[in-house]
Every structure is written in structure tokens, then in C-alpha cells.
C-alpha positions as CSV (number, residue, x, y, z in Angstrom):
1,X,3.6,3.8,39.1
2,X,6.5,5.1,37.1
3,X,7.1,8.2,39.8
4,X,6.6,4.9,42.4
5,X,9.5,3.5,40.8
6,X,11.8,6.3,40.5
7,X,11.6,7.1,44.4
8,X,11.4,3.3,45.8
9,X,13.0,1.8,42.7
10,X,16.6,0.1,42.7
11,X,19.0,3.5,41.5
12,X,22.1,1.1,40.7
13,X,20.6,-0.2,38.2
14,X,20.3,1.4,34.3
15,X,19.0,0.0,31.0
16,X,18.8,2.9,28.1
17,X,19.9,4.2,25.3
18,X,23.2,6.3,25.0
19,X,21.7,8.9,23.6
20,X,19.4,8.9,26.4
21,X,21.8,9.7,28.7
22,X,23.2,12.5,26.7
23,X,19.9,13.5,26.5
24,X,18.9,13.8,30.1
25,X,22.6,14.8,31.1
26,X,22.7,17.5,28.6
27,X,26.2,15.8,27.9
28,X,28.9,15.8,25.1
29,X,29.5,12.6,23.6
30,X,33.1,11.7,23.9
31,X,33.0,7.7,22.7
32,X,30.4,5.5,21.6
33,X,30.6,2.3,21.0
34,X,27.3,0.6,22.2
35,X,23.8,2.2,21.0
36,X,22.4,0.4,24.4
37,X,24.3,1.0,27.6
38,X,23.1,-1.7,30.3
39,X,24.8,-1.5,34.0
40,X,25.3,-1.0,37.4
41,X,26.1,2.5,38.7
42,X,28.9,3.8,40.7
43,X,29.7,6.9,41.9
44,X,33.0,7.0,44.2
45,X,33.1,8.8,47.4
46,X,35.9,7.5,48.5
47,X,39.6,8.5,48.6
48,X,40.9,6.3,45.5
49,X,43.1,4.0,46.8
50,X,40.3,2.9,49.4
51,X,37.6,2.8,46.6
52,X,40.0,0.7,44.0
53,X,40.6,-1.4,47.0
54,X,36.9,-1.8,47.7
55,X,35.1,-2.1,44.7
56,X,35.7,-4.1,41.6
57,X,35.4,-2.6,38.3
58,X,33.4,-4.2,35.8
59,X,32.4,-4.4,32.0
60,X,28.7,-3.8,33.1
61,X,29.8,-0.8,35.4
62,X,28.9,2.6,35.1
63,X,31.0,5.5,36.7
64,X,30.3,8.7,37.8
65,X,32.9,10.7,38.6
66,X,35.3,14.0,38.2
67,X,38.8,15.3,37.2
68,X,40.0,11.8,39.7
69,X,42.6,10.9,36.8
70,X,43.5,7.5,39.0
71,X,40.2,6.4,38.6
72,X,39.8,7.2,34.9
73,X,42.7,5.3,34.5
74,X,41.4,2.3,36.6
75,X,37.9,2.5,34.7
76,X,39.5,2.2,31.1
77,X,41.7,-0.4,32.2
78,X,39.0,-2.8,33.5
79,X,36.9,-2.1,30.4
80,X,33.8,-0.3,31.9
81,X,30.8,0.0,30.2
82,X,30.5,3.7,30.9
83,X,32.5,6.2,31.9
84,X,30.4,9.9,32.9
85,X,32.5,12.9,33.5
86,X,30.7,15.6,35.3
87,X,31.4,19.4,36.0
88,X,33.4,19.6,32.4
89,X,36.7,17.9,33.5
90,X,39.1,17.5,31.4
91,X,40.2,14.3,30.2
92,X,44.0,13.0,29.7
93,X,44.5,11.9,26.0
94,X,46.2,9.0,26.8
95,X,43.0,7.8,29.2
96,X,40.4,8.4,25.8
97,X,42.8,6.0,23.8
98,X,43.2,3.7,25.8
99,X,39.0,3.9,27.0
100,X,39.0,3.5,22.8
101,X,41.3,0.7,22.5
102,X,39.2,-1.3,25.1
103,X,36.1,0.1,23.2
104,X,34.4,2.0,26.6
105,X,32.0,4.5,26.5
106,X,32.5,8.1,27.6
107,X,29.8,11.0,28.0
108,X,30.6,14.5,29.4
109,X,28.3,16.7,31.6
110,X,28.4,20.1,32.9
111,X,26.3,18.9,36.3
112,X,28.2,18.1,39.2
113,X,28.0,14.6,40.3
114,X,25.1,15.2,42.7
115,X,23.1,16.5,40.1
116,X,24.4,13.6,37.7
117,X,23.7,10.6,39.9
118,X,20.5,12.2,40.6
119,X,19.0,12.8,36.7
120,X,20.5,9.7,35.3
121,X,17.9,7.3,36.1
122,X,15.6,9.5,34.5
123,X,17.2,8.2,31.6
124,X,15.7,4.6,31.7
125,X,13.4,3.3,29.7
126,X,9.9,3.3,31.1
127,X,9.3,-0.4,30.1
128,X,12.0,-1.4,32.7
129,X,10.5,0.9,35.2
130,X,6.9,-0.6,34.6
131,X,7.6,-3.9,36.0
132,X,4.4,-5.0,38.2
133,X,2.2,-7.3,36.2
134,X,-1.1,-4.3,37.2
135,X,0.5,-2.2,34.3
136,X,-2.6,-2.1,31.6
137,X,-2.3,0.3,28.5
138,X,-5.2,0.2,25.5
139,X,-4.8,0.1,22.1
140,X,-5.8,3.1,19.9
141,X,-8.3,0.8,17.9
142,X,-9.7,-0.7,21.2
143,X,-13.2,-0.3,21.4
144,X,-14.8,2.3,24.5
145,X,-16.8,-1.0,26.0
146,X,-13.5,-2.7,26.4
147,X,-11.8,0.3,27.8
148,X,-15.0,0.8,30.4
149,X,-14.7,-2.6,31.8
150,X,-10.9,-3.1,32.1
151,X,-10.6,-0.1,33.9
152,X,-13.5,-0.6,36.1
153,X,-11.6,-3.9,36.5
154,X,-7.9,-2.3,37.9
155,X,-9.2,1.1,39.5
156,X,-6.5,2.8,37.9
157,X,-7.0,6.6,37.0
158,X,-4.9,6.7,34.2
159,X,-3.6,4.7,31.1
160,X,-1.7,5.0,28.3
161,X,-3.0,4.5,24.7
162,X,-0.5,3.1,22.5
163,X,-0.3,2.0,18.7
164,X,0.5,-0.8,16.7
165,X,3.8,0.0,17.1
166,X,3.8,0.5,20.7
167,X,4.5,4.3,20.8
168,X,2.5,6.2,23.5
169,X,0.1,8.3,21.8
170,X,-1.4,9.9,25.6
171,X,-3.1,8.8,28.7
172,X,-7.0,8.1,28.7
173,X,-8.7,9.5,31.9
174,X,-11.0,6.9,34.0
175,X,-12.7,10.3,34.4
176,X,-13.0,10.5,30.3
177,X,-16.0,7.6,30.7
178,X,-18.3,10.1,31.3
179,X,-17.5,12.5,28.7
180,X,-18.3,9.8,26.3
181,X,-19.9,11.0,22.8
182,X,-21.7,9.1,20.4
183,X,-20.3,9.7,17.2
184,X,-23.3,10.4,14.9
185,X,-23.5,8.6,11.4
186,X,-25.8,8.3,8.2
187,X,-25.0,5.0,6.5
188,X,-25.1,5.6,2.6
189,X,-24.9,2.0,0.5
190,X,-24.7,-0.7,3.3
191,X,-27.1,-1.6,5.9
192,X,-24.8,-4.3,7.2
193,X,-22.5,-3.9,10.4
194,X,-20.0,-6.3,8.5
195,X,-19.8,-4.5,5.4
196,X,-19.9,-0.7,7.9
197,X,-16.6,0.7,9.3
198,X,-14.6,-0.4,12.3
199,X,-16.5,0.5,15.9
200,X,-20.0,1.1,13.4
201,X,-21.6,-0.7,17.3
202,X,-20.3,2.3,18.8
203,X,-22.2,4.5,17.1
204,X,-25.3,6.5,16.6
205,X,-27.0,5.8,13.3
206,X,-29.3,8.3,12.5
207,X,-30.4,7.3,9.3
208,X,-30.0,4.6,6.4
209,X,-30.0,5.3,2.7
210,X,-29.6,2.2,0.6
211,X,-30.4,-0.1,-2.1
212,X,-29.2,-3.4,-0.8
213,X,-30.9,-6.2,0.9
214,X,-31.5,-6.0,4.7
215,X,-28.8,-7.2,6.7
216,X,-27.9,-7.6,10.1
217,X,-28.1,-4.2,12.0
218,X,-29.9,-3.1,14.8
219,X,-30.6,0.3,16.1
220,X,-31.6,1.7,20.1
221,X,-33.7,4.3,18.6
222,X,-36.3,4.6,15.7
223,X,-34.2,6.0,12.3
224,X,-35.2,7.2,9.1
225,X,-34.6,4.3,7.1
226,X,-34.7,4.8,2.9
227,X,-34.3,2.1,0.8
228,X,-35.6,1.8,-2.9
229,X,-35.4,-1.2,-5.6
230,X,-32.9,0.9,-7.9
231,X,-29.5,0.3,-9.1
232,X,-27.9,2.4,-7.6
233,X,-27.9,4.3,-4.2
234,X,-27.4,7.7,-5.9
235,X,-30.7,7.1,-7.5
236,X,-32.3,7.2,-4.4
237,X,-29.9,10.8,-3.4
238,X,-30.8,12.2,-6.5
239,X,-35.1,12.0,-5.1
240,X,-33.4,13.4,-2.0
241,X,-31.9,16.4,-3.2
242,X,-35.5,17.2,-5.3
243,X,-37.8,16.6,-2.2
244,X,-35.6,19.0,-0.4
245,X,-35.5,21.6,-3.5
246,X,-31.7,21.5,-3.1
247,X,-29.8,22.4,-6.1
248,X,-27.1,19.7,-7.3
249,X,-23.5,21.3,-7.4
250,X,-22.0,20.0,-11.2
251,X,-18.9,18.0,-9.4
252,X,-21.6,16.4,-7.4
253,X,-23.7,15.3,-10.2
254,X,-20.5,13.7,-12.0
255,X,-20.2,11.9,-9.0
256,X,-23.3,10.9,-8.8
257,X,-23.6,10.0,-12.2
258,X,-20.2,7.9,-11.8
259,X,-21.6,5.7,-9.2
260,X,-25.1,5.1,-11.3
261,X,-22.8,4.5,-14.0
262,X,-20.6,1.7,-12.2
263,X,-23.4,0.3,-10.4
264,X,-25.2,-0.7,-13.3
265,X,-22.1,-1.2,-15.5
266,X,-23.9,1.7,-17.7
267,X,-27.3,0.3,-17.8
268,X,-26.6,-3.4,-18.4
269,X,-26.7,-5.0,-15.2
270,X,-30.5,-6.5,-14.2
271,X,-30.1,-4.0,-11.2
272,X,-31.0,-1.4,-14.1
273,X,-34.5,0.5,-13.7
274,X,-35.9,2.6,-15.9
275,X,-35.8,5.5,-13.1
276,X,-32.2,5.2,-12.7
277,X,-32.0,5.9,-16.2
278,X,-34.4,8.5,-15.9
279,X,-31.8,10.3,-12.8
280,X,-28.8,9.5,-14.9
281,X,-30.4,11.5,-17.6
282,X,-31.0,14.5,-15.6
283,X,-27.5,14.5,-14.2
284,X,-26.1,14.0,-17.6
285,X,-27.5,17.4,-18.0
286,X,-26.2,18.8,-14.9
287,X,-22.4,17.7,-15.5
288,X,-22.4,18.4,-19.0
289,X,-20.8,15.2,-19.6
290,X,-20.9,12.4,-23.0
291,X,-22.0,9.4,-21.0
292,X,-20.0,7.1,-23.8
293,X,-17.2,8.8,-23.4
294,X,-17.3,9.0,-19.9
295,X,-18.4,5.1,-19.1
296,X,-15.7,3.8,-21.4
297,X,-12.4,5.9,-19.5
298,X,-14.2,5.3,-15.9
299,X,-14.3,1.3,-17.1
300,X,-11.1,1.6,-18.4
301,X,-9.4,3.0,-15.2
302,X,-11.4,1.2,-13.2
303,X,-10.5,-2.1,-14.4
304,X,-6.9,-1.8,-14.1
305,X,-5.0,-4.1,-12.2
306,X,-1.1,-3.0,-12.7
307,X,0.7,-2.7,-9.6
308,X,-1.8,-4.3,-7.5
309,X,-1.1,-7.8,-6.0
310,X,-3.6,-10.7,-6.4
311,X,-4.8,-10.4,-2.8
312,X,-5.2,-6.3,-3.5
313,X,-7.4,-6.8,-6.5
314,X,-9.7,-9.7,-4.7
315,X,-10.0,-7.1,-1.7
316,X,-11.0,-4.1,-4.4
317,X,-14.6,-4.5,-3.8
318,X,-14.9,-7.7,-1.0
319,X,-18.4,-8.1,1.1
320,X,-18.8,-10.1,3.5
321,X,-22.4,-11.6,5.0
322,X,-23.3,-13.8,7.9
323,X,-25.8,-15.8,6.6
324,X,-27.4,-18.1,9.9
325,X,-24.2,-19.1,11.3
326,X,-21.8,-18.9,8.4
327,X,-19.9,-16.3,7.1
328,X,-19.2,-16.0,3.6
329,X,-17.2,-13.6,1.5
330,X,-18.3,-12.5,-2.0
331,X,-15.9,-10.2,-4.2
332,X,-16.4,-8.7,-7.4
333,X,-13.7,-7.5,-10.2
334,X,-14.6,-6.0,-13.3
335,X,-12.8,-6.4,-16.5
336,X,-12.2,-6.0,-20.0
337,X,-9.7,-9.0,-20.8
338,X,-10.6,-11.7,-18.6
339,X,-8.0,-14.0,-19.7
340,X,-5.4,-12.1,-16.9
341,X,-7.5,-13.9,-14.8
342,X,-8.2,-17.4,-16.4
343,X,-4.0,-17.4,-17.1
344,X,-3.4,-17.2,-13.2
345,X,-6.3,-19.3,-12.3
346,X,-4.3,-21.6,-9.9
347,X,-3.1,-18.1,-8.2
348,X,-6.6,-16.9,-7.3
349,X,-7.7,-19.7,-6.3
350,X,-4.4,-20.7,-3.9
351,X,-5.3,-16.8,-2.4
352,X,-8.8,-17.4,-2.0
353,X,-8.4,-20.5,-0.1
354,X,-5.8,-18.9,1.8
355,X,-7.8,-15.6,2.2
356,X,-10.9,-18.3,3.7
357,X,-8.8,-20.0,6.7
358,X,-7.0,-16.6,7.6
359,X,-10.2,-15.3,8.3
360,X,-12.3,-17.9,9.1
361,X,-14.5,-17.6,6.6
362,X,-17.2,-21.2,5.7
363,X,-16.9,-19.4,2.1
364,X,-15.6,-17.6,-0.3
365,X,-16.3,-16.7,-4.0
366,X,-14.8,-14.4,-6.3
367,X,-16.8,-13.3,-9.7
368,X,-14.7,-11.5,-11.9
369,X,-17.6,-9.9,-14.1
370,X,-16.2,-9.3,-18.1
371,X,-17.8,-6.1,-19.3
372,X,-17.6,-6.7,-23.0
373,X,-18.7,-10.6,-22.2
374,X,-21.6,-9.2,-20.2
375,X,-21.1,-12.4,-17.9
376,X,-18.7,-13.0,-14.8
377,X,-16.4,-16.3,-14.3
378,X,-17.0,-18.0,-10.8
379,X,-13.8,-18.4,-8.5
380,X,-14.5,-20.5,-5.4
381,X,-12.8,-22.9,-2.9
382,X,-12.8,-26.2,-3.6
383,X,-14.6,-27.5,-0.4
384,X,-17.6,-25.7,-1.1
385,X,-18.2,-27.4,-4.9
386,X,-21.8,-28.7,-4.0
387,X,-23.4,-25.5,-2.7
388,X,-21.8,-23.8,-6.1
389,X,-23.5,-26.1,-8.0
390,X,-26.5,-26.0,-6.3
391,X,-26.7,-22.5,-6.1
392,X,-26.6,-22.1,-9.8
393,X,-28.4,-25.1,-10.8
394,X,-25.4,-27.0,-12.9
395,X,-24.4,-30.4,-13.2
396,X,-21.1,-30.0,-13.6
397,X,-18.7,-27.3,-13.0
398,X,-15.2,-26.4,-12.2
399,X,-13.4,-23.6,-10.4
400,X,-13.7,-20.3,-12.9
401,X,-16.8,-21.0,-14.3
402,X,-18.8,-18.3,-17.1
403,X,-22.2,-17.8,-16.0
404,X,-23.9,-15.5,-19.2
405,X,-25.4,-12.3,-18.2
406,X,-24.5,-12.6,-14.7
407,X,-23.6,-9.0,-14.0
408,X,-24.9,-8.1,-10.7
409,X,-23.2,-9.7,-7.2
410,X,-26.6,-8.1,-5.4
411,X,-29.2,-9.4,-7.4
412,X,-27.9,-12.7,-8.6
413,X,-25.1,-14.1,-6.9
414,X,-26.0,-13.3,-3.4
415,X,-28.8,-14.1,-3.2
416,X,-28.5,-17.6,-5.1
417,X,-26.1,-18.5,-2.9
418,X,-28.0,-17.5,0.3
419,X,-30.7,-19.8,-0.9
420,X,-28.8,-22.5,-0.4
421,X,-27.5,-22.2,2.9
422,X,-30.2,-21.0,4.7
């Protein structure tokens, strides 16, 4: 459509950048004054008087033309908005000051005016040249499904993909449909499409390992689906790497460790079975690490919240889950000095109620879970009071909340809550 535009299109008219033209001119910038040159162009063929005599100069006009000094005089008068010279000419000095004075553009180019004329419309910008309403570009986060049916829609063979920003980042081929490939993925610690990355529908899933309840995911093929009651999913790895007689790395086992370690806030969560402390053990002996040492500067770097913004730190470690047809939000903060939280109490909750109707969420809670407490305070919007208070069985409560030995967002907040609304 563009090439549609450039041969049928209207050449008079030009809305760019000046460094655009320089660009496509190869030219020498002279004066600038104006970073967006928008105009009519002219390009005299004419003897001069007869031209002058015929056409009226303008502050939107933009002049071609060579070493005419009469009409260089005439186009710095009347204030043009561009002056070109092609084929090198020279220019009088008194005709640039007084083109300064009256604040006119000027660009020099080695190509004759044929040539000129000719390239400077290359010069637009392609959003004025795409001006029928057919024009359809994708996103670069749009989903294949969406790209399938919009072009099957508009026939077109081509499209651009664009970003947020609106750059062009290539053309997509209709052809491309059929070159489709599934990306193929092993989801490791969530079973939910909510809680999975962007496009997760997409997608092949080949297998599940996790230690979380069953959400809402479906698969087009049978999988190989692993899921154990442990604390942490990197129990369930470790029984992994033995039934396959594969030898854990030592970086990997401190990983691994790190994550039994978190998940079960070193053993103390309910979560806790005796065979992840069994694995953590073994790995112990495979990192060569103190676990004392190690829990209390992973806890301690782990729980810092400088630098981060309140919305930042209630995003740290948000789930979401559809529960019939609700949605609800759960996030969890852990914490050594729980009064940074209880001091700004009337700022979480202002961001959690904000955080609810942005997204459209029927509710949100927060638990910020005190390690040395070994309990979590209970954040929660205010319209949603009753099912707190049922969910936890207590009379009476109020927004931040201690709940003792509540350690575990899995185990006891979850599914407390889900009780209620279902």
C-alpha cells in the first residue's frame, strides 16, 4: 500500500522530519529552524518573472530549485518553509541572512532537480502515506489465534509487527501461518494458566512437576503429570534426578536447597514433611553449605524491601486464582520487622484496593508472614470483611490482622478462603 501511495499518491504534498530530507537527499544542512518541515512542493519551470507572476509563495511552501538567485530572493522574502538547493549551487550571503532573519529553512543537494523532486517524497513519513482505514499492523505480544483470524479477515499478505512503542520491528507473512511451531514447555511449581507465563494457551505442555493444588489447566494430549504432598517442588526434583541416576551439579544443589529452604521458611511452615527434610539433608551434603548460616542471609536478603515501592513489594510474590467465577489475588511478604508494615498500614491497604479495581479482581489479600513471629498479619479490602471473617472463623477483626502459626499461603490461607466462596 505504501508503494500504492508513492506512484498514485498526491507528490505536492510532504510531512517529515528535516533530517529526513537530508537524509534521503544526501543534503548539507544550511538552516534549521523547524525539527518538522510540513508543506506543499514546488519546483519552478518557468522563466522567473512568469513563475513569481504565477505562483504565490507561502510559509507552508517548499522550493526546489538551482543557482535562480531571483527566486532565492523571492523565497526568503515571503518566508518559505523550505528552501532545497540542488546540483551544489552556491548561495549569495546576503539571501542565507535574510532566509535567517525570516527563520526559513535551507538544505543543500548534490542531485539535480529531477532527481530531487523525484526522492523527496521518499522522505515522508509512512503514517501519512498509510491513510486507508484497511491498514492493520499486530502487536508483538499479540497472540497467533488473533493474528490467524484478523488476517484471514483482510486477505492481506503482509503486516507489520510493531511494539509498545510503535516502532516496526518486521513484517509477519500470511504465508508464516503454516510454519507455526508449538513452543514446547515443562511447567515446574504451578499448574495454573493464571499463575503460567504470558501465551502459556499457546503452548505445548509436555509435562507438570508440582506441589500445589490443581488448578485450572487443560491439556490436548495426555502429559506426564508429577505432583507430590511436599513442601517444596525441589523435593519432588531431587526423586527426579535419583530415578534417573543423574548426578546433582553442587550450584544446583544450593539452588535446590534455597528453594526447600524458602518454601518451608527452613522447616517451620506446616507444608514441612519429614522427606523434604530428608532431601534437604542430602543436598546439604552435596553443597557443602551451614544450613543456619545459609537460611538466616537468604532470609535476610530476601526480606528486604529498600528501594522497592509499596506496589513492588505486594507484587514480589502475587497469585492469582479463579475460584467459580471470581478471581481473587493472594500475595505473600516475608519479614523480620513487621512493624514497616503495620506503620504504613493505611498505604497497603489504599494500594490493595487500588491494585483490586485496576484489575478487576472480587478480591484481594495480602499476608505479610513475620519469620521470627512464626505468624502472618492479614491485609484485605474492606468490601470483603465477611468472607475474611468467615474464612478464618473470627468474630471480630480488622484490616492487618495476626493469625499465629499461619505460615503457609498454600496450605492455609488458600484454601480457607476458597472454602468460603465456593
Amino acid at each position: 500500500m505504501i508503494g500504492s501511495e508513492l506512484i498514485y499518491g498526491d507528490y505536492t504534498k510532504l510531512k517529515t522530519s528535516y533530517d529526513n530530507i537530508v537524509e534521503i537527499l544526501n543534503g548539507e544542512e544550511i538552516l534549521k529552524f523547524d525539527k518538522q518541515i510540513l508543506g506543499n512542493i514546488i519546483v519552478p519551470s518557468y522563466r522567473s518573472t512568469t513563475f513569481l507572476n504565477t505562483l504565490e509563495l507561502k510559509d507552508d511552501t517548499i522550493m526546489i530549485v538551482g543557482d535562480r538567485h531571483s527566486l532565492i530572493e523571492a523565497a526568503v522574502n515571503s518566508k518559505i518553509k523550505l528552501l532545497i538547493i540542488v546540483g551544489n549551487s552556491e548561495i549569495k550571503p546576503e539571501h542565507i541572512q535574510i532566509a535567517r532573519v525570516n527563520r526559513v529553512n535551507i538544505i543543500r543537494t548534490k542531485y539535480d532537480t529531477f532527481r530531487a523532486s523525484k526522492l523527496i517524497n521518499l522522505s515522508n513519513y509512512c503514517k501519512n502515506l498509510l491513510t486507508d482505514e484497511r491498514n492493520i499492523s499486530f502487536n508483538e505480544n499479540d497472540y497467533y489465534d488473533y493474528f490467524k483470524e484478523r488476517s484471514m479477515k483482510y486477505g492481506y499478505n503482509n503486516y507489520p509487527v510493531i511494539d509498545n512503542d510503535g516502532v516496526c520491528l518486521g513484517l509477519i507473512r500470511i504465508t508464516d501461518i503454516n510454519k507455526k511451531n508449538r513452543k514446547k514447555v515443562i511447567l515446574v511449581d504451578h499448574n495454573d494458566s493464571e499463575q503460567s507465563a504470558e501465551g502459556i494457551s499457546e503452548a505445548e505442555i509436555l509435562e507438570i512437576v508440582d506441589h500445589h493444588n490443581i488448578g485450572a489447566l487443560t491439556t490436548n494430549m495426555p502429559i506426564n503429570f508429577r505432583s507430590m504432598t511436599v513442601g517444596s517442588t525441589n523435593t519432588i526434583l531431587y526423586s527426579m534426578y535419583v530415578e534417573n541416576n543423574v548426578q546433582i551439579p553442587k550450584q544446583i544443589a544450593g539452588l535446590m536447597l534455597s528453594g526447600i529452604i524458602s518454601d518451608t521458611l527452613k522447616f517451620t511452615s506446616p507444608t514441612t514433611t519429614e522427606y523434604d527434610k530428608f532431601v534437604a539433608d542430602r543436598l546439604l551434603s552435596i553443597s557443602g553449605l551451614d544450613i543456619d548460616e545459609y537460611a538466616k542471609l537468604m532470609f535476610k536478603q530476601g526480606t528486604k524491601l529498600k528501594g522497592k515501592t509499596i506496589e513492588e513489594i505486594i507484587e514480589g510474590d502475587l497469585k492469582t486464582y479463579n475460584v467459580d467465577s471470581k478471581k481473587i489475588a493472594i500475595s505473600q511478604v516475608l519479614t523480620f520487622d513487621s512493624d514497616e508494615f503495620l506503620n504504613k498500614k493505611d498505604d497497603y491497604l489504599k494500594a490493595i484496593d487500588n491494585m483490586k479495581k485496576s484489575r478487576d479482581f472480587d478480591l484481594f489479600v495480602l499476608c505479610v508472614t513475620d519469620i521470627l513471629k512464626s505468624g502472618s498479619y492479614i491485609f484485605y479490602d474492606e468490601a470483603n470483611e465477611q468472607i475474611i471473617q468467615d474464612a478464618f472463623n473470627i468474630d471480630s477483626i480488622f484490616e492487618g490482622f495476626f493469625l499465629e502459626k499461619c505460615l503457609s499461603r498454600k496450605k492455609q490461607v488458600v484454601p480457607a478462603i476458597m472454602n468460603i466462596l465456593r
